[in-house]
Phi, psi and omega in degrees: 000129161306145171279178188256150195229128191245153185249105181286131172215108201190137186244040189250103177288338172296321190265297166309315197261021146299260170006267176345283162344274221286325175288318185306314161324319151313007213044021181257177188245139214225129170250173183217147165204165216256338171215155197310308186310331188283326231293313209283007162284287176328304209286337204253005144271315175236167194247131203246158170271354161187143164302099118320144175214108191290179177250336185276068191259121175308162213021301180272130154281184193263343162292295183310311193281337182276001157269353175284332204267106190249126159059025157239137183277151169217132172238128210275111157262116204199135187284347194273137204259344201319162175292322194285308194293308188283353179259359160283291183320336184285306170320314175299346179127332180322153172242357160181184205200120175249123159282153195257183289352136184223138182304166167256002125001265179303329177303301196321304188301335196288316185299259259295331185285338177266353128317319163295301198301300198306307204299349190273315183289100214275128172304160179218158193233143205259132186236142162202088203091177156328336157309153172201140146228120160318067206298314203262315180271000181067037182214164199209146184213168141228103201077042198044022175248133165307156182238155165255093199252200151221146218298009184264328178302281161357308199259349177275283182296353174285318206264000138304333160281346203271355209199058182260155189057357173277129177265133225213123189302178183277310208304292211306290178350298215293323188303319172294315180312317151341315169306343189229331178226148193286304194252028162261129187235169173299338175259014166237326191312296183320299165338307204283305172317292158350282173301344172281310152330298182313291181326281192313318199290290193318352171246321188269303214075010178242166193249124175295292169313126162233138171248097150324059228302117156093336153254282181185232186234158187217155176257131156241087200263000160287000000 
């Protein structure tokens, strides 16, 4: 069985490599990162199976990177104690919050119960053709090869398999895409269609994306 892989985002090294110890020990597998701007880099290359996350991050705070985060559990390790602070973040998408100092008792216990809770949510995988995306693992294969997206592609292609052979406006993409990413605009979305198209062609060799002149895209996936 694979290990589970926690993502540490935290620029206390003393404190991540505390962290690191105690999970690896544990049998999970632990990647790190140091800053907000390094985290939401990392993330748009690998999908981790649940976060730590500090809030005191040099440049992106850790509330600015936990607006970045779909569907990954994050549990907020943090010195700020206030009552207010932990019930804004749970609002915010957090799934649970440890104040520093923390046993590792509890951190081990805090991980292990919101893995139980995500691995309880049954995944659902969207098919359209040689396409699959994957809702619970955050992945898209075609032809039984994994794709290397990035979440904005990832989030493209989801509301386009969710719609195969239907021609689906630009307006509509970007709104549905909006639910997940922030920084797609009508003036990147092409961009984005693009690298995308490449990637699918570059695994099939057939061209997926059809661009409708003046409305938006289409999947064709038979």
């Amino acid at each position: 069985m694979a290990k589970k892989k926690i993502l540490i985002i935290d620029d206390d090294l003393q404190i991540g490599n505390l962290e690191q110890e105690v999970l690896e020990q544990a049998g999970y597998s632990c990647s790190r990162a140091y800053s907000g701007t390094e985290a939401l880099l990392l993330l748009e290359k690998e999908q981790p199976d649940l976060i730590l996350l500090d809030l005191m991050l040099p440049g992106l705070s850790g509330e600015d990177v936990l607006k970045g985060i779909q569907e990954i559990p994050v549990v907020v390790v943090s010195a700020k104690v206030s009552v207010d602070d932990k019930v804004n973040l749970l609002l915010a998408g957090a799934q649970d919050y440890i104040t520093k100092p923390f046993s590792t008792r509890e951190l081990l216990a805090r991980v292990e119960v919101q893995l139980r809770k995500n691995k309880a949510v049954s995944g659902k995988k969207l098919t359209a053709g040689d396409i699959i995306v994957d809702e619970t693992a955050r992945m898209a294969q075609v032809c039984g090869k994994p794709l290397s997206l990035t979440k904005t592609e990832y989030a493209i292609l989801k509301v386009l398999v969710q719609n195969p052979g239907q021609v689906i406006a630009k307006s509509v993409i970007l709104d549905r895409v909006s639910e997940e990413i922030l920084d797609c605009t009508e003036s990147s979305l092409k961009t984005h269609i693009s690298h995308l198209r490449s990637k699918l062609r570059s695994v099939s060799e057939k061209d997926y994306i059809e661009s409708v002149w003046g409305i938006g895209f289409k999947l064709n996936a038979d």
